[in-house]
C-alpha positions in Angstrom: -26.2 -30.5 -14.0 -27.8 -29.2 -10.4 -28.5 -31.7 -7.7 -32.0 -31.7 -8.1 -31.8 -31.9 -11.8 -29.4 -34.9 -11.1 -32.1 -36.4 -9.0 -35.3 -36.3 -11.3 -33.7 -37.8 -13.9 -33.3 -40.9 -12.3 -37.2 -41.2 -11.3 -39.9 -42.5 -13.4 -40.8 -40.1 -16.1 -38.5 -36.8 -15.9 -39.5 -33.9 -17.7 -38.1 -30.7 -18.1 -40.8 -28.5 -16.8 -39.9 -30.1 -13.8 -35.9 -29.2 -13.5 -34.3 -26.6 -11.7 -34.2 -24.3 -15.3 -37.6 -24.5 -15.3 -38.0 -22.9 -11.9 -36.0 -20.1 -12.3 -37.4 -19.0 -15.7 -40.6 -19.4 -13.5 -39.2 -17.5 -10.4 -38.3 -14.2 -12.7 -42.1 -14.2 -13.5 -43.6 -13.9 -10.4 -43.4 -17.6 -9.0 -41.8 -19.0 -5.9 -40.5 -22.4 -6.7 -40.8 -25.4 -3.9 -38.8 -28.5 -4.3 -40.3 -31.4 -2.5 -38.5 -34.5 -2.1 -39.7 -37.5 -0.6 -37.1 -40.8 0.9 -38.0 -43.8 2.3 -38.6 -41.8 6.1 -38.6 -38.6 5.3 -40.9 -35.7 3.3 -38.9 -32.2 2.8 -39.7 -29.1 1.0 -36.8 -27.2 0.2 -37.4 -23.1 -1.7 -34.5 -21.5 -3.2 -33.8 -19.7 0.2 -33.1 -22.9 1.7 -29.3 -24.0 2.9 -29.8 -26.0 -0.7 -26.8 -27.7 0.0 -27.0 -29.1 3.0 -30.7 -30.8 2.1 -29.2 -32.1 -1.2 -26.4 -34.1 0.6 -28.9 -36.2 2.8 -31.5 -36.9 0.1 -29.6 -37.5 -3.1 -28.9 -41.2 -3.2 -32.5 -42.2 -0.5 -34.9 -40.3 -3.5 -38.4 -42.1 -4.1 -40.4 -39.1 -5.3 -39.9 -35.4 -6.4 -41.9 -32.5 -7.2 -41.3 -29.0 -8.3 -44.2 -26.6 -7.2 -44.4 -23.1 -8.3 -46.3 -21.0 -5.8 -48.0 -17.3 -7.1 -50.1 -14.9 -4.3 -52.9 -14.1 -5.5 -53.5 -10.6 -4.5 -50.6 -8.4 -2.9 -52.8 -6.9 -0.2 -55.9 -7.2 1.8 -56.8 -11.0 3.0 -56.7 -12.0 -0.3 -53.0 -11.8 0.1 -52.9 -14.6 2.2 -54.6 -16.9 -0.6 -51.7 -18.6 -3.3 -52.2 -20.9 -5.9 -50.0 -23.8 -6.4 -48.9 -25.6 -9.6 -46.8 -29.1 -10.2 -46.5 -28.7 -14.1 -45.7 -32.7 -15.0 -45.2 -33.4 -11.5 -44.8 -35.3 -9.3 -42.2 -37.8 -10.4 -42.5 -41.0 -8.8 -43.7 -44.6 -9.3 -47.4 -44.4 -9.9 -47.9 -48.0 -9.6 -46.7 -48.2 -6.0 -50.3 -47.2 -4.1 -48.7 -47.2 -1.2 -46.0 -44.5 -2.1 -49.1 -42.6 -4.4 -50.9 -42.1 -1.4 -48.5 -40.5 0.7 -47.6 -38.2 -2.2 -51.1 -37.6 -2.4 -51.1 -37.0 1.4 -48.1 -34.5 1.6 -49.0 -32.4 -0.9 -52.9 -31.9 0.2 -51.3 -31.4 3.2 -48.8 -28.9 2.1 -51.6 -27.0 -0.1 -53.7 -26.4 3.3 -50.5 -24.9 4.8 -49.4 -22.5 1.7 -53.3 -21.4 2.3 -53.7 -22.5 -1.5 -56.8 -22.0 -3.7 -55.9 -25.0 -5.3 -52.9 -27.3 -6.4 -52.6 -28.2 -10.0 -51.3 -31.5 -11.2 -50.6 -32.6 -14.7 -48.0 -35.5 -14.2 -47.2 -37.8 -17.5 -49.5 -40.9 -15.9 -51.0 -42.5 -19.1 -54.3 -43.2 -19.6 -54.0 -45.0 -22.4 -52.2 -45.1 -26.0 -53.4 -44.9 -29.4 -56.3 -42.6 -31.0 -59.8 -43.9 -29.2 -61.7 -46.7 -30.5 -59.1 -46.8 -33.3 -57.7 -50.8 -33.7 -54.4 -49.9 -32.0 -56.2 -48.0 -29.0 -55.3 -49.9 -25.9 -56.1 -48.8 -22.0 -53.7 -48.3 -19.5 -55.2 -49.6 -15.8 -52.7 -48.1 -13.8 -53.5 -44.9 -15.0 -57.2 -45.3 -14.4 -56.4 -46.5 -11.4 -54.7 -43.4 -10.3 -57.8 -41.4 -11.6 -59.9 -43.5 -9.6 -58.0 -42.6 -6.6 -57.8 -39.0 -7.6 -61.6 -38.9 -7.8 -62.2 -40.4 -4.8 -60.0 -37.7 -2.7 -62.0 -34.6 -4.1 -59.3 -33.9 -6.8 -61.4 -32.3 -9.9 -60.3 -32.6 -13.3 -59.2 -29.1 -14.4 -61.1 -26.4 -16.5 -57.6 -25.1 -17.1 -55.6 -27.7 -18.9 -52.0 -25.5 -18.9 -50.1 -28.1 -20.4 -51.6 -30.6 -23.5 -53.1 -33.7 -22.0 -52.6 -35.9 -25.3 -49.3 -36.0 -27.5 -47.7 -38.0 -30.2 -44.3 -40.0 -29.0 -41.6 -40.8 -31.9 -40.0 -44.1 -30.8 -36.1 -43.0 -31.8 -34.2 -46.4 -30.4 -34.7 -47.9 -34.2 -32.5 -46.9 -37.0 -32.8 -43.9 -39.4 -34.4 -45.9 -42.1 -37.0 -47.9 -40.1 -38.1 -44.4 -38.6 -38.6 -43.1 -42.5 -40.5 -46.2 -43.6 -43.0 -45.7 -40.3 -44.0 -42.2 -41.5 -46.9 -42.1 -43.8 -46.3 -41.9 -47.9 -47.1 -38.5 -48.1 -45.3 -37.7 -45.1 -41.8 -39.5 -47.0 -42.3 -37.8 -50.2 -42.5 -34.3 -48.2 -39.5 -34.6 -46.6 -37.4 -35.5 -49.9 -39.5 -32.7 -51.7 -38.4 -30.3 -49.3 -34.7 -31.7 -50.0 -34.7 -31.6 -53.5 -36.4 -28.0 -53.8 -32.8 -26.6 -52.0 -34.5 -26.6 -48.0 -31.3 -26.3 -45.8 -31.5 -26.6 -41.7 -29.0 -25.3 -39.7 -28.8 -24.9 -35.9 -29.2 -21.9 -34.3 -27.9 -19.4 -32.2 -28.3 -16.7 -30.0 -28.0 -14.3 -32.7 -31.0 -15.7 -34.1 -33.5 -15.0 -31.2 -34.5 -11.9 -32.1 -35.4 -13.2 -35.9 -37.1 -16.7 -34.2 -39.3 -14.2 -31.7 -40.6 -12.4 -34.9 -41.3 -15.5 -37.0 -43.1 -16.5 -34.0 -44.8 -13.6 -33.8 -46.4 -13.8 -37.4 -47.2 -17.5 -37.0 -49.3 -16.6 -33.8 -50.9 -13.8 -36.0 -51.3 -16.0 -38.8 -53.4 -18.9 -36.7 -55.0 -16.9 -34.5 -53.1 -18.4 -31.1 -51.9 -15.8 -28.3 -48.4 -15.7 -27.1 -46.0 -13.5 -24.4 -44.1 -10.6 -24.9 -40.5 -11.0 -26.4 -38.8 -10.7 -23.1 -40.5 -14.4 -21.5 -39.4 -16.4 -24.6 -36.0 -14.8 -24.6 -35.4 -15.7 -20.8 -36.8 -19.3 -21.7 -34.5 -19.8 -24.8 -31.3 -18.2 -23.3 -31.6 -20.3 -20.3 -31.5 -23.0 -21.2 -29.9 -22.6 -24.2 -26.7 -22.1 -22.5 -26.4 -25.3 -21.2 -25.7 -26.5 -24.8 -23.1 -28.9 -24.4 -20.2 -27.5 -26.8 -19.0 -29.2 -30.2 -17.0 -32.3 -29.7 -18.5 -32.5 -26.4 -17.6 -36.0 -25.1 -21.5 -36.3 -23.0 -23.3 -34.6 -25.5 -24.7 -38.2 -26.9 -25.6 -39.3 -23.0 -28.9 -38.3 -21.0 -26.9 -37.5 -18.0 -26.4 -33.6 -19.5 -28.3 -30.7 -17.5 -31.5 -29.8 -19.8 -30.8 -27.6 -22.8 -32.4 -26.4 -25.8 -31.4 -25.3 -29.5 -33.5 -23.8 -32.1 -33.5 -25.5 -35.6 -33.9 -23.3 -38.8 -35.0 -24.0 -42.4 -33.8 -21.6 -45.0 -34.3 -21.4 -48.7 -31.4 -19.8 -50.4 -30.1 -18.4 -46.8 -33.5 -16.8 -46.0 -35.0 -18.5 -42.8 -38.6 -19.9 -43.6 -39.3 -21.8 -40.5 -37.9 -23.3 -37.5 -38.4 -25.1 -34.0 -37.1 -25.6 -31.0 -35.8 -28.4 -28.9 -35.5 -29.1 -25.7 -33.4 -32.0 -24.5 -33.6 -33.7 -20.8 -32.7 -37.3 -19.5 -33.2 -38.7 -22.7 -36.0 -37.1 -24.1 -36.5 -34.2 -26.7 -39.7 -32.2 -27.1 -40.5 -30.2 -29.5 -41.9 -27.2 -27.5 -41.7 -24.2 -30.0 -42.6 -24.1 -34.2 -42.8 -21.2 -36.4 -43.1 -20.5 -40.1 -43.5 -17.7 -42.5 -46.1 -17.7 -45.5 -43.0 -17.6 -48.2 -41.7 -20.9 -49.5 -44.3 -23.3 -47.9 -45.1 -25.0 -51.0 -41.2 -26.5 -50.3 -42.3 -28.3 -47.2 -39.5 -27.0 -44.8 -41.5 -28.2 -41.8 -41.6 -31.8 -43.0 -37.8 -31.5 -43.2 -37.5 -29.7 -40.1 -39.3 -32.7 -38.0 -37.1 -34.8 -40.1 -34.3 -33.1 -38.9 -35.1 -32.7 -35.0 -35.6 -36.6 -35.3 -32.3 -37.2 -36.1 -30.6 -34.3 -33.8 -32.5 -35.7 -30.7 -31.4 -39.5 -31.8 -27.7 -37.8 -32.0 -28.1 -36.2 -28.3 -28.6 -39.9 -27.5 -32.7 -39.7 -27.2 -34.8 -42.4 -27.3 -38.2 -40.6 -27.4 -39.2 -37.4 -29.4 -42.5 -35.6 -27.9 -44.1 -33.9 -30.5 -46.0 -31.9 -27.7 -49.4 -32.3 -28.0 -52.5 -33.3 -29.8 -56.2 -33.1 -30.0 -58.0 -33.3 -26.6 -61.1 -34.9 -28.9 -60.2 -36.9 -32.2 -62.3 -35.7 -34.6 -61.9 -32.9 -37.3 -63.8 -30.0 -34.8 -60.7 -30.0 -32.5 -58.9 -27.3 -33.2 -55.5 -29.6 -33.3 -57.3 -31.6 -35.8 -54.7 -30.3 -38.5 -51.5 -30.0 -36.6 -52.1 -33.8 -35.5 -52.9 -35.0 -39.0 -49.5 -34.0 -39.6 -47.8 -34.9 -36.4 -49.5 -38.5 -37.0 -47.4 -38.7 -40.4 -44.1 -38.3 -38.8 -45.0 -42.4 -37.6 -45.4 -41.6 -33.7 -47.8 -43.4 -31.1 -50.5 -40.9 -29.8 -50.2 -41.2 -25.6 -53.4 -40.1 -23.8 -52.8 -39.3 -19.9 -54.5 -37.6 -17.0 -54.5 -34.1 -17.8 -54.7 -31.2 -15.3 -56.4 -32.4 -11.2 -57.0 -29.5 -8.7 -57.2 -30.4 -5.0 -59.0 -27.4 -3.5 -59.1 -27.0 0.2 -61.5 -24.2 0.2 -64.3 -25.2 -2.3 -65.6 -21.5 -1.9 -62.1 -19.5 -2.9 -61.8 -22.0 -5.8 -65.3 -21.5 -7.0 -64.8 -17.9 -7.0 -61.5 -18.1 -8.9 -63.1 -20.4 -11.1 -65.4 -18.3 -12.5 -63.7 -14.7 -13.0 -60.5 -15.9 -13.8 -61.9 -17.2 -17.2 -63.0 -14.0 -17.6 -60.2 -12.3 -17.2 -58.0 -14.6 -19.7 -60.2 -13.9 -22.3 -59.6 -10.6 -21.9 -56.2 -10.6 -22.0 -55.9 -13.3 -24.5 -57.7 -10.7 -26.6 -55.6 -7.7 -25.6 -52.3 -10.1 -25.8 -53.3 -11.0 -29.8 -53.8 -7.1 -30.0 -50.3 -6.2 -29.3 -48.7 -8.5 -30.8 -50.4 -7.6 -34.4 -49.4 -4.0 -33.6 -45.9 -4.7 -32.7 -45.9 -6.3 -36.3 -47.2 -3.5 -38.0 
């Protein structure tokens, strides 16, 4: 595991969007990665030019906060050139609670925003606002979170128009044993899962062989439901990344959350033809399901019941106690467009957690305007070009 990977996963809340793989998948796309490290007397932000090493061995045992920022120019020429925007996807990672330590987070990195010459700074840290699907009877509050919402709000920090990562998501509680997992999923849920095991559903784990076949799958699903997705190339340097820190078979640590982040895809065939899969990601004692993908043949068999099923019990293996089933409605009612992928996350017996979301701290309220409205624009256009492609590339 790197340094800084070793750090974050001793601070509240580690994710893997915030680890040192992340970054350089990020890096190879046009992003400059900052790491920012607070102690007890010091604030330094190292970049991957930085004498890594030398940082690493003052900070590593004094840490109190983290954050990985990815910094992108805006333009390359012209005084535009000078203008950046900054993103902290799940960061930072500290102690929420601790207002004094919040605030001089908060402090260094408005600060450091008005240096880079930044549009804006994005930050979506895993601060929960509260747990359980609104006005529902298991709904309950979280103050600390509203407190730190408060105290965004009264620095200028405005909730995002562009939520990058889902602000809601479904946690599977994996500390209990196989059977009391089974008997809190729904009925219907149960009965899936077995269907899909007695109509001859098989998962296996897969391999780098396999990429090209998941990229396709992928591919038709995003067709098939209308969402846009990258080229080939971005999920292949995401999955072989981290992929190959796959701890080998028989691997001693491969149960502990001391392991550098890795992923693995899962795969559900019917008579050795792959109908669906997912993949994992694994990191200081978390999995997420990040990935899914399916094909129209064989769904009557329920393979993505048995895949969940599956994941549950791989991520329990790798010695997690929580499975993040990566998102759910920003709205509970049936308009969201989640509506039907939560219906059946909710039936694999998770607790929906509802959190901040995406804040921007804009120094320059003009530059940000400005980017605020074309840069909608422009998505949509690409979004619709993107979808374009990728039903060509099919055909």
């Amino acid at each position: 595991m790197s340094s800084w990977d070793e750090i974050i996963s001793e601070l509240p809340h580690p994710h893997f969007l915030q680890t040192y793989e992340w970054a350089q998948v990020k890096a190879k796309y046009g992003w400059k990665p900052f790491y920012a490290v607070w102690t007890e007397d010091q604030f330094v932000v190292i970049s991957d030019q930085s004498p890594v090493t030398d940082h690493w061995s003052l900070i590593t045992d004094h840490c109190i906060a983290t954050c990985l920022i990815l910094k992108r120019t805006v333009l390359s020429r012209g005084f535009a050139a000078r203008l950046c925007i900054l993103y902290a996807p799940k960061g930072p990672l500290l102690d929420w609670t601790n207002e004094a330590l919040r605030n001089r987070v908060l402090d260094d990195l408005q600060s450091f925003a008005k240096k880079q010459g930044a549009i804006f700074l994005k930050l979506d840290p895993d601060v929960a606002l509260g747990t359980g699907v609104p006005e529902s009877e298991d709904s309950r509050e979280d103050n600390g979170g509203q407190a730190v919402m408060s105290e965004l709000k009264r620095r200028g920090w405005r909730f995002s128009s562009d939520q990058i990562q889902f602000k809601n998501t479904v946690l599977i509680d994996l500390s209990s044993s196989e059977d009391e997992m089974l008997a809190r999923m729904k009925q219907k849920t149960r009965y899936n899962v077995r269907l899909a095991e007695k109509k001859g559903v098989t998962v296996r784990i897969g391999t780098k062989d396999d990429l090209p076949m998941l990229y396709q799958m992928y591919a038709e699903t995003s067709v098939r439901d209308g969402f846009v997705i990258r080229n080939e190339d971005y999920y292949q340097t995401v999955w072989n990344q981290f992929m190959d820190n796959r701890p080998l078979t028989g691997d001693r640590q491969s149960s502990t959350v001391h392991r550098p982040p890795f992923a693995e895809p899962l795969i559900a065939q019917v008579d050795g033809e792959p109908v669906a899969a997912i993949f994992l990601f694994y990191f200081a004692g978390r999995a997420y399901y990040v990935y899914g993908m399916s094909r129209e043949a064989h769904r009557e068999k329920m393979p993505n019941y048995l895949l969940q099923w599956e994941a549950m019990k791989r991520a329990k293996a790798h010695g997690c106690s929580v499975y993040d089933l990566w998102g759910a409605p920003d709205e509970f009612n049936e308009s969201d467009s989640m509506w039907g992928v939560f219906r059946f996350k909710e039936g694999l017996g998770g607790q929906v957690v509802r959190t901040l979301g995406a804040w921007d701290y804009a120094p320059n309220p003009f530059w940000y305007k400005m980017y605020s409205e074309i840069i909608p624009r422009l998505l949509d256009v690409m979004r619709s070009r993107g979808k374009q492609k990728t039903k060509q590339m099919l055909d």
